[in-house]
N, C-alpha and C positions, 0 to 999 in steps of 0.2 A: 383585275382585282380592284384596278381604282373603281370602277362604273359599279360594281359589286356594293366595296365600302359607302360610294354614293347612298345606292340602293335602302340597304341596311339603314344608315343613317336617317332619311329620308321618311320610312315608313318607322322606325322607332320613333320618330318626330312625330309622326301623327298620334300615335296610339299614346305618346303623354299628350298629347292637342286635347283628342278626346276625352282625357281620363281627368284632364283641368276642367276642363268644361262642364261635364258630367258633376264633377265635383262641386263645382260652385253651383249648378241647378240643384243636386244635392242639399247646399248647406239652405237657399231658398224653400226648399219644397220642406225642411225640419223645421226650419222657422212656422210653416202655416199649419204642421202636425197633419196632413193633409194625405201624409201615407198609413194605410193601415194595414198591407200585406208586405209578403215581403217571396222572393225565390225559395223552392226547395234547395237545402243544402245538403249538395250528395257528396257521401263518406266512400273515400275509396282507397286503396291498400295499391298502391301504385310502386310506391317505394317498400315496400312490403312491409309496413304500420300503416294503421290509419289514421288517416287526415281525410281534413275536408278537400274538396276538390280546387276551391278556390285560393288553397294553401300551398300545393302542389306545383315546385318553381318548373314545371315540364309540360310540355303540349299531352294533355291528357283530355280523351272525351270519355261521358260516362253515360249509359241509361237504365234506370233503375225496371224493376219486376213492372210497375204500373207505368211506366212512361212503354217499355215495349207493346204491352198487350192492348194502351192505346193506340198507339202507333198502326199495329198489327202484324209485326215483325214476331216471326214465327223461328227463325233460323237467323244466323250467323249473316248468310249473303243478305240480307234485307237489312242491314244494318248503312248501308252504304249509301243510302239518300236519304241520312240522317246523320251521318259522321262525314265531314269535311276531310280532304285526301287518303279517305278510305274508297279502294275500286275491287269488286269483285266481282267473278267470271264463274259459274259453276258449272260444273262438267256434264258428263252422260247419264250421269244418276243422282238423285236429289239429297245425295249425301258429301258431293263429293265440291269444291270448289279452290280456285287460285283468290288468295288476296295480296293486293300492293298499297302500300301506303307512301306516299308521296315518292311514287315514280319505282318503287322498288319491291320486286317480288321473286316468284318462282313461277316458269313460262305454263309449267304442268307438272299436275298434281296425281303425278305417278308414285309406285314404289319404290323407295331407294332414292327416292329423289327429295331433299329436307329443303321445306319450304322457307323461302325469306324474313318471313311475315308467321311464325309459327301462334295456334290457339295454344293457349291455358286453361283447363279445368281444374278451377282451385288451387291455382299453383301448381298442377302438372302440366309438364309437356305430351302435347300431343303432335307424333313425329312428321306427319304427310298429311297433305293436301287429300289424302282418300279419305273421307269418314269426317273432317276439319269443317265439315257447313252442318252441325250440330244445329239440332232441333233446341229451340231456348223454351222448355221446359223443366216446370220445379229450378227456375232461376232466382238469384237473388238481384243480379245487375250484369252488366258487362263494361267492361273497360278497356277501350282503346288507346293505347299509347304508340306515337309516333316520333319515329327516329331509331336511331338504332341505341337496344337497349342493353348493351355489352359486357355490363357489371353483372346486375343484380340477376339478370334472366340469360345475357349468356352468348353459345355459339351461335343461334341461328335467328334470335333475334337482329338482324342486320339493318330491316327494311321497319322495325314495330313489332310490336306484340298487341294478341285480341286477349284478355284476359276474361273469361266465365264466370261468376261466379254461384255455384248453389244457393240454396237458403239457407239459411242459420237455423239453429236449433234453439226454442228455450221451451221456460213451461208454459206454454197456452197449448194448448188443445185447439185447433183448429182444422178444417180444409175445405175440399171445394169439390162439383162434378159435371164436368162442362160437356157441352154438345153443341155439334154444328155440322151447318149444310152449307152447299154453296156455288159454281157453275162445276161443268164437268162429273155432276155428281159427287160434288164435295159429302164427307162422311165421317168427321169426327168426332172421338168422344175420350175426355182427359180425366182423373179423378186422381187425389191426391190428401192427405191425411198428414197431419202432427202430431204426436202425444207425448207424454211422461210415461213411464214405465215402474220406474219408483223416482218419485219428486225428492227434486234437485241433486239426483244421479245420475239416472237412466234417459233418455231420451228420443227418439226414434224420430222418421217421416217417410212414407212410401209413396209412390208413385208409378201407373200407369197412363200410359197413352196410345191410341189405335189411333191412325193419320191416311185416309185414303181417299183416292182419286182417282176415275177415269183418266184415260190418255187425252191428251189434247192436240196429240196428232194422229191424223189420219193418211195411214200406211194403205197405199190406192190398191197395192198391187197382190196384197197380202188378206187385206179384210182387215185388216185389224189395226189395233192404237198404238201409238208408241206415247213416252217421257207419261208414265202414271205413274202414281205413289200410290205405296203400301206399308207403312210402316207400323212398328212394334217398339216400343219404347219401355222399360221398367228401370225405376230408382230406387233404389234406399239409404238409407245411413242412419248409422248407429254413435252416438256420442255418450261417454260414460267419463262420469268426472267423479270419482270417489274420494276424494279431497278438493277444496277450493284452490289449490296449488298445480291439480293434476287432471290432465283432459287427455282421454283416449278418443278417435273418431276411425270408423269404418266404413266407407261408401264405396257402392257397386252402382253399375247403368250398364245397361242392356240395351242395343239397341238390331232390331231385325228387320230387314229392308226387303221385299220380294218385290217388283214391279217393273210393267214394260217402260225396259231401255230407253233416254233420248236416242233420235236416230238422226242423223245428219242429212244435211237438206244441198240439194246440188243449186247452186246458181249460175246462171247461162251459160250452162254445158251443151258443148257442139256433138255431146253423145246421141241426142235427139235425134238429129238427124242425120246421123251414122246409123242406128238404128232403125229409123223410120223409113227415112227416105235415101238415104247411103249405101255402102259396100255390105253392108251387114243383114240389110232389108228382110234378106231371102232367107234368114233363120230366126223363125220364129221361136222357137227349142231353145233358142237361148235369152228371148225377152217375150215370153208369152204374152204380154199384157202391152208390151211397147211401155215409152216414155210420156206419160202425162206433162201437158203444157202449164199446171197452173203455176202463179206466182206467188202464192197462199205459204209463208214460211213453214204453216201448220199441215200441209198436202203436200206429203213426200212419196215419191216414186220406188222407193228400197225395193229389192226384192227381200231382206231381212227383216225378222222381228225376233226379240228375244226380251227375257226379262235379265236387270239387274238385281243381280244378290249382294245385299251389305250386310255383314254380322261385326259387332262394334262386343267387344266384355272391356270391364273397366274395374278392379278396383283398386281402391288408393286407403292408406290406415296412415292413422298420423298420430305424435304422441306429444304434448305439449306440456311443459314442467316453468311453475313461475315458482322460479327460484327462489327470488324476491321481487321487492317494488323496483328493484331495479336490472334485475337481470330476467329471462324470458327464455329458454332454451326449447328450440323444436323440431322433431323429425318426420320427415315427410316421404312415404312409400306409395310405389306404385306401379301395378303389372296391368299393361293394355294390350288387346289384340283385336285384330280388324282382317276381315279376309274379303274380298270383292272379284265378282266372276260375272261376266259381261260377255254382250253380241254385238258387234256393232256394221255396220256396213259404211266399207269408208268410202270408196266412191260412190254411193250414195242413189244409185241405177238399178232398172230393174232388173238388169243382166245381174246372172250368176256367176261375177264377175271377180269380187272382190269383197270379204266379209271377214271378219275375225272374230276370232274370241279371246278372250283373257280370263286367267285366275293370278290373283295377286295374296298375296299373302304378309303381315306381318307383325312383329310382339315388342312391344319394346319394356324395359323395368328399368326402373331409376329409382335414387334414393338419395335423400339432401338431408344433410343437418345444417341447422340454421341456430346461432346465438344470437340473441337480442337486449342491449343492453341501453339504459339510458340512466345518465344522470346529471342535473343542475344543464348546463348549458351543450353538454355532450352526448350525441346520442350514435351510437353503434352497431351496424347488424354484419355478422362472415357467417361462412358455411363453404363447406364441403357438398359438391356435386358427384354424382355417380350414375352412369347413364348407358346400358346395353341394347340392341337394337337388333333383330333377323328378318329379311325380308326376304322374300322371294318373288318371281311372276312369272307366267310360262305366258305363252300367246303363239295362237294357231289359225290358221286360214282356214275359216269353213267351207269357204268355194277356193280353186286358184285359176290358173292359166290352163290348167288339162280340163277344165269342163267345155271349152270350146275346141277340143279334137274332133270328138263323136257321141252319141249317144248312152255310150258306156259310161264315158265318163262324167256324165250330167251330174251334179250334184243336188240331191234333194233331204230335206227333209226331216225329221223322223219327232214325233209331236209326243204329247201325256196327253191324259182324259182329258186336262184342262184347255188344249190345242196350243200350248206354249213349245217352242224348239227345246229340246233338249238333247238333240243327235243329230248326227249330219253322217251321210255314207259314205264323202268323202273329206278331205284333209290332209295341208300339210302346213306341218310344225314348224315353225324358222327361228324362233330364239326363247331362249331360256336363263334366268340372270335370277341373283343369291348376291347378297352384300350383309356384312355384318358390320357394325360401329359400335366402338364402344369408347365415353365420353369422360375427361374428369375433370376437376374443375375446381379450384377454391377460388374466394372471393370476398371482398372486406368493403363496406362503403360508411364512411363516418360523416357527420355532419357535425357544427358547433355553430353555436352561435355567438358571432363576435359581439355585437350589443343587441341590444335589442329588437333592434329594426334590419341588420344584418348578419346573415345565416350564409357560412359557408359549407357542400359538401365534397366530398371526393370519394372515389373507389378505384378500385380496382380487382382484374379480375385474369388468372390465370384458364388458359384451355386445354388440353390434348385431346385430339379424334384420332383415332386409328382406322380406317374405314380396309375393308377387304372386300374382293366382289370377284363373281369367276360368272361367266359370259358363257353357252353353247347355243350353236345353231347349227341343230342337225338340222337336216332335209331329209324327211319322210312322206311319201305318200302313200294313202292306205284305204281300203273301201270295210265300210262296215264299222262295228264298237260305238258302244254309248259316250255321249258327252259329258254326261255325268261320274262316269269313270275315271274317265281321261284330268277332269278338273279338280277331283278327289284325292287323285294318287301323290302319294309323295317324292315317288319320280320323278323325271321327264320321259315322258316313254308312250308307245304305241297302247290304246285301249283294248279295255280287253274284248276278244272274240273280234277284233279285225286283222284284215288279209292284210299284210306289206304289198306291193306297188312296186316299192324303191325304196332305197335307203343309202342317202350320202353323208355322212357325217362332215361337219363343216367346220369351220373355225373354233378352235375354245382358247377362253380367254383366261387369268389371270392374274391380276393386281389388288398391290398392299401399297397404304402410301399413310405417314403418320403427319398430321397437322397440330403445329403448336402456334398458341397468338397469348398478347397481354393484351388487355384490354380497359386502359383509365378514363377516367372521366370527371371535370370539376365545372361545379358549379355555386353561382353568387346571385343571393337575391336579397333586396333591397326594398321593405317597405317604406317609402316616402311621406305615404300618406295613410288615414283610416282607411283601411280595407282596401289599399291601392298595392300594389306590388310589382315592380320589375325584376327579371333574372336574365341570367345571361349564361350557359353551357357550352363547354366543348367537351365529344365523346368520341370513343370510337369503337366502331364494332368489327365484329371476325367472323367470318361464314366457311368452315371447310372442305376445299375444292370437290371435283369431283372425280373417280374413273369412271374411264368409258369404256363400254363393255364390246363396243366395236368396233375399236380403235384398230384392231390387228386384220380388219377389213377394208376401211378407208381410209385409202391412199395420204398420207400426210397427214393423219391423228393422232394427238399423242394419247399416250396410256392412259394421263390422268393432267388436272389440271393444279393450279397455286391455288392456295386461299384468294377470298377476296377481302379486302376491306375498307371501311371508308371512316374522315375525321371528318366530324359534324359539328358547325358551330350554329348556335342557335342565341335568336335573344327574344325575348317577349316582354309581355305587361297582362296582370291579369287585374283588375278589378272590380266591385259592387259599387253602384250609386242609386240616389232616389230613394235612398232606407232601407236599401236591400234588394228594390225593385226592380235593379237594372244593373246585367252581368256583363263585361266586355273583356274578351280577354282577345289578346292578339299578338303573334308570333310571325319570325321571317328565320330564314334556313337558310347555309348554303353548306352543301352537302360532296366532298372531294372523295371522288372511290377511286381507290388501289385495285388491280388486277382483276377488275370486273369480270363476274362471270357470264359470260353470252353467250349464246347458241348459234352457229351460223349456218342457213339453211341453206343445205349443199346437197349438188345431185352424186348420188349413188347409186351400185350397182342395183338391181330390182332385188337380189338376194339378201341385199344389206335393210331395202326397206322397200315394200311391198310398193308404194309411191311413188319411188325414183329419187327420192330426197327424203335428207336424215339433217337431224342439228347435233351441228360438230360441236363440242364445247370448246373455248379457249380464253383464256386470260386478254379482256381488253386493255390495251398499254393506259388508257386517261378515262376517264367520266365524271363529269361532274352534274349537281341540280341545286336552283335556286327556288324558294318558295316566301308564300306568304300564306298564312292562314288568320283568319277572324272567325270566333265565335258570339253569336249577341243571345241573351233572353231579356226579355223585358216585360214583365205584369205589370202592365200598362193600368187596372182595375182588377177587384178581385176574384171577375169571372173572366178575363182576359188575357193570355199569353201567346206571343209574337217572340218568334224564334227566327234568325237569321245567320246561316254561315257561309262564306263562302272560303275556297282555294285554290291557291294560283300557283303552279307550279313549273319550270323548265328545266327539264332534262335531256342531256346531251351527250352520246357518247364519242370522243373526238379523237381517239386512235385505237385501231384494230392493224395489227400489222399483219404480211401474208407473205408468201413466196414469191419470189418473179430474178428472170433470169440477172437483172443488174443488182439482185438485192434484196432485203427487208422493204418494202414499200407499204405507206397506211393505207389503207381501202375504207376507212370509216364514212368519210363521203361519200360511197358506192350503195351504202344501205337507206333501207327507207327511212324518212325522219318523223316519224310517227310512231312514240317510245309504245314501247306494250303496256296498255292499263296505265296511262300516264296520261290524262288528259291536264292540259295546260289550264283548265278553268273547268271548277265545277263549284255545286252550291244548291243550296235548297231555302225556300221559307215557309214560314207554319204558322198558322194558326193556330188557336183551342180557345174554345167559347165556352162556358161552364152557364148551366140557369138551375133555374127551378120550375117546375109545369105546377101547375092549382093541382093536381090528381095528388102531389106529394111526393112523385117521380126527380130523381135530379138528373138533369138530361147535359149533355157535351156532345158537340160538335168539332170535327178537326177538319184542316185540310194542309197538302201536303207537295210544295212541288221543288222536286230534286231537276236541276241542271247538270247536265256534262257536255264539254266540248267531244269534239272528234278524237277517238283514240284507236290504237294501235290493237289489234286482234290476234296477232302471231302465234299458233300455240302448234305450228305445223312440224311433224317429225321431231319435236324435241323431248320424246317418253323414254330416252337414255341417257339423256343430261340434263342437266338446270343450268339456269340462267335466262337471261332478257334472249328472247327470241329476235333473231335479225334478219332479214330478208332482204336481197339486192335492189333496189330503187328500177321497176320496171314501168313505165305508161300503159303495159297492155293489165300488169298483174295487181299495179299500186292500190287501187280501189278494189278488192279484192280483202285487202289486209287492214283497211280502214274503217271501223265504223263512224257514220255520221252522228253529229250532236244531235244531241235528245235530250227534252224533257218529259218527264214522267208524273203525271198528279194520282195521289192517291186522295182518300178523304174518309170520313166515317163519322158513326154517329155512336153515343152509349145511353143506356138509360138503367140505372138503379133506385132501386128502390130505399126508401128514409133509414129503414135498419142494415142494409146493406149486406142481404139474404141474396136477393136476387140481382140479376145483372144482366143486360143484352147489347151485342153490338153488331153493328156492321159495318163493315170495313171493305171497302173498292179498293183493289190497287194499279196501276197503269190504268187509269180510268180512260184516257186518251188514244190507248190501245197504241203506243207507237212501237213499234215492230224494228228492233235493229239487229244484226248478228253479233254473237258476242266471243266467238272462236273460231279464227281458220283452222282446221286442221291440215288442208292440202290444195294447190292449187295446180292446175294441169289445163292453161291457155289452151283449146278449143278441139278438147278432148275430153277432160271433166269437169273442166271450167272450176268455180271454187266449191270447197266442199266446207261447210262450215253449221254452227249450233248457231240458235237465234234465242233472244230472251222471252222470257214469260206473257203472254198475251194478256188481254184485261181478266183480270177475274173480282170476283167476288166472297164474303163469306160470313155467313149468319151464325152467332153463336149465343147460347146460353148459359149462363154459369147459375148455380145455387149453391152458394157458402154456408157454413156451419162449424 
């Protein structure tokens, strides 16, 4: 603690260094009147009013509708070599994605499984990492806030919240209708509309978008691509204010995902030659094509293809009453559902070996009243939470272990007009899992301010989870029945028009476990100077635990785990110098978790998980993380802007206790020390050059290069619990579960036209094309060797917009 305090002290020291310094060039550069621009100042509802961002005593990052679509951040995960201790991994289909912020997430972005790091759509919760890498269409901004946010937003903000937000409504009449092309057969086309309906009542905005892509992997064995997009996207929202006191709002989003699956890519698998030139040689029946040598992350050997299905319905009604000038009262509804049905091949061979399928399912509705009150020096917001939840997911072997008997029992096959899988002849079923949660929650946060230059706030914030979840794994094997059947039904059960095989029915499971937590937090900030500010927080958040649905199969698992939680103390300094010119803001953390939730990646029986290993969940006894973050902008001239962040973070988990015959013994030393999505150092800097061409064209150029150290990949067997993935510290397997540091440059260019009708851009991203894996899912030493996803290759994409 003492080296900590040091720590702490040390870089607070700096960040008033610079804030002195800055200031006095500051009061220099007003003397010669020599500034004439100054920063945009982005408004953001963080604390749920608006404030400017610079006002905000909290590590908040924000980017507004026009800084994104500069940028070319299309989605959520592209957010993260642009927001300093934001890390994001996305999954098998391009809707689906893990995020961590400063060291702390959720390992995978399963159902039933509630992320650490949850998105917000206007203030709603959106429950799972399935369907959470939303498409940033018809946006008004996004806002990142880091640490855990355990008042105002609640259970499962623990690690941050991404907050979305729409466009607003008023009366202009405007929109837009864009089109673009780009590698891989890029092919989109976005269109979007605002109006009045009856002025200063009525108001509307719609929105479509078609978003499609060839695969960019090529599946050797199959003919065909894998990880393409396909997507469907529709918005609307309806605002009706029939008094100046009184705001109704209704919005819907649609979103419909059909395209070939990411497929996972084998690295230096001794399957090779086990099959080529090994015990296996002699059966050709079961690797007709053999194992290809390439190294090309994009040249995968699968003997699988299939497509991912996302269907996303959304909507949320709100009813807003200004009471008076001083009171604000509002309620906020909202019924979401999301269903996803997937192929994936997890050892990742040509052999018809090992492949699954999944359908996942689930609904969640919630509803908050919210009071908002301000007056003279006091300002007050509480509300009442209410939050239900149904998931389900089944999951099935499309090939298993009896296709290497004989002949009969080969598994092939069974295609549509379009040559997509959609059936397989043979099958078997191994688990099936249902959880219902249901959330409640009141909560109060006041601020005052003691004089003028200091503002104190606090809250607080009650929880209860009730989570329930019942677990089967039959064993069926079966020849015959559609897969589309089988993924439709509301059963668990054999499809229809197929033969039974066998049928063992296996373990069923069980558990109900109730979670309660309080959750305060106070904070103090101090302007010292014009437009300088220091703060200083401590919070703490609550995440509740989990059951595990296979606990009544592996040996020494318990049913369910403890909440976890952690007290965060934070201090920072945010200020403007140079007439506005120049933003610095900068924070240090250190961050103490309670009963950390981690996954510990344990070998089990082949029944319990197709791999031979499953992540157990369990309460870590200590963890702690220390950080530092800086954000700079600085419009240096008024075609000029120079953006710099970096963060530095370490996280450490220092006891996991475990069984052994003298006792409780810690084993945290045993794991690898490379946190999952925790890189110790990352950061990006930017440019934007703004001119003018003699044609009348106003033309910008950007460019863009994000840093990250080496970080931790673990996402392997843990799709029945959450938490930080851990893996035992192996020399043969450690590099396996590592990816190395990268940097990533994007860049691009815009040009519009004087009336600002028209518009074109283009935008490169990984222009350097550096190729790292961004998910273990399994590792099998010199038999599968690793089986893991790898990030986005270079691409490109040309767009054109025409406003109106």
């Amino acid at each position: 603690m003492r080296d900590l305090a040091r720590g702490l002290f040390a870089v607070s020291s700096i960040a008033f260094a610079v804030s002195a310094m800055a200031a006095e060039e500051q009061t220099e550069t007003s003397k010669t009147g020599e500034s004439a621009v100054q920063l945009e100042q982005v408004v953001v509802q963080a604390r749920r009013r608006e404030e400017r961002l610079s006002d905000v005593p909290a590590s908040v990052s924000a980017m507004s509708a026009a800084a994104l679509k500069s940028a070319g951040v299309s989605s959520v995960a592209g957010l993260t070599q642009y927001i300093p201790g934001l890390n994001v991994a996305e999954g098998v289909d391009n809707n689906t994605a893990r995020f961590f912020i400063r060291g702390m997430g959720t390992a995978t972005p399963a159902v039933g499984i509630e992320p650490s790091v949850p998105v917000y759509i206007d203030d709603v919760y959106t429950p799972s990492g399935l369907g959470s890498n939303i498409n940033l269409f018809s946006v008004d901004r996004v806002e990142v806030l880091r640490g855990p946010q355990g008042t105002l937003y609640g259970r499962n903000a623990f690690g941050g919240a991404i907050k979305v937000y729409t466009k607003p409504l008023n009366d202009r009449a405007d929109g837009y209708v864009e089109v673009a092309t780009g590698n891989s057969n890029r092919r989109d086309v976005k269109a979007e509309m605002s109006g009045v309906l009856v002025p200063g009542m009525l108001r509307f905005n719609l929105g479509a978008a078609s978003l499609m892509r060839d695969g960019y992997q090529t599946l050797v064995n199959t003919g065909k691509k894998g990880w393409g997009e396909d997507t469907k996207v529709l918005k609307g929202k309806l605002q009706f204010d029939p008094t100046d006191k009184l705001r109704f709002t209704v919005a819907y989003d649609k979103t419909d995902a059909d395209a070939a699956a990411k497929q996972l890519k084998i690295t230096n698998s001794g399957m090779k030659d086990i099959f080529n030139t090994g015990p296996l040689s002699g059966y050709p029946k079961i690797v007709p094509n053999r194992l290809q040598s390439s190294t090309d992350p994009d040249v995968l050997d699968t003997d699988t293809y299939g497509n991912s299905t996302v269907k996303a319905r959304g909507l949320t009604w709100s009813a807003q009453w200004q009471v008076s000038d001083e009171l604000v009262i509002k309620y906020l509804g909202a019924d979401r559902k999301m269903s996803n049905g997937r192929i994936f091949d997890i050892e990742g061979t040509a052999a018809p070996f090992l492949a699954v399928s999944e359908q996942l399912n689930l609904r969640g509705k919630s509803h908050e009243l919210q009071a908002n009150w301000t007056s003279g020096a006091l300002s007050l917001i509480g509300g009442l939470f209410y939050y239900q939840e149904d998931t389900s997911s089944r999951s099935g072997e499309v090939n298993n272990f009896l296709s290497f008997l004989d002949s009969k029992h080969q598994a092939s096959y069974v295609t549509d007009p379009n040559g997509r899988q959609t059936a397989v002849d043979i099958r078997r079923v191994f688990d099936g899992l249902s959880q219902q949660v249901t959330s409640k929650a009141a909560f109060v946060n006041a601020g005052y301010a003691l004089t003028k230059d200091v503002n104190v706030t606090g809250g607080i914030r009650f929880t209860e989870d009730d989570k329930a979840t019942q677990g089967n794994r039959p064993s069926t094997t079966f020849v015959g029945g559609s897969l589309a059947d089988f993924s439709t039904n509301s059963c668990f059960c054999v499809p229809q028009g197929a033969t039974i095989i066998d049928t063992a029915f296996g373990a069923q499971l069980s558990g109900q476990r109730k979670y309660r937590a309080v959750t305060p937090e106070f904070t103090v900030d101090y302007s010292y100077a014009r437009n300088q500010m220091a703060y200083a927080s401590v919070k703490r958040g609550f995440q509740a635990g989990s059951i595990f649905p296979a606990s009544n199969v592996v040996p020494g698992a318990a049913l369910s785990t403890d909440a976890q939680g952690v007290d965060a103390l934070e201090l920072g300094n945010k200020g403007t110098f140079l007439d506005g010119r120049l933003s610095l803001n900068a924070s240090v953390y250190y961050n103490r978790y309670k009963d950390l939730l981690v996954s510990v990646n344990t070998a089990v029986p082949i029944a319990v998980s197709a791999t031979g290993f499953a992540g157990v969940p369990q309460n870590a006894g200590a963890a702690h993380s220390t950080g530092i973050e800086l954000e700079s902008r600085y419009q240096v001239t008024r075609e000029l802007l120079l953006t710099a962040n970096v963060a530095y973070n370490q996280f450490k988990v220092t006891e996991v206790m475990a069984a052994s015959p003298t006792g409780p013994v810690n084993i945290a030393n045993t794991f690898l020390d490379v946190p999952t999505l925790s890189p110790s150092l990352q950061g990006n800097v930017r440019f934007d050059y703004r001119f003018n061409l003699n044609s009348g064209l106003a033309a910008r150029i950007f460019a863009n290069a994000a840093y990250r150290s080496k970080v931790g990949i673990n996402s392997a067997n843990a799709s029945e619990s959450s938490g930080l993935g851990l893996v035992g510290a192996n020399p043969a397997t450690d590099k396996y579960y590592i990816s190395p540091a990268v940097t990533l440059i994007s860049a691009g260019v815009s040009l519009n036209t004087e009336d600002q009708k028209w518009r074109v851009d283009f935008i490169g991203q990984n222009l350097n094309n550096q190729r790292r894996p961004v998910s273990t899912v399994a590792v099998v030493p010199d038999f599968f060797g690793a089986i893991q996803q790898w990030n986005e290759p270079r691409n490109w994409r040309l767009s054109v917009t025409r406003s109106f």
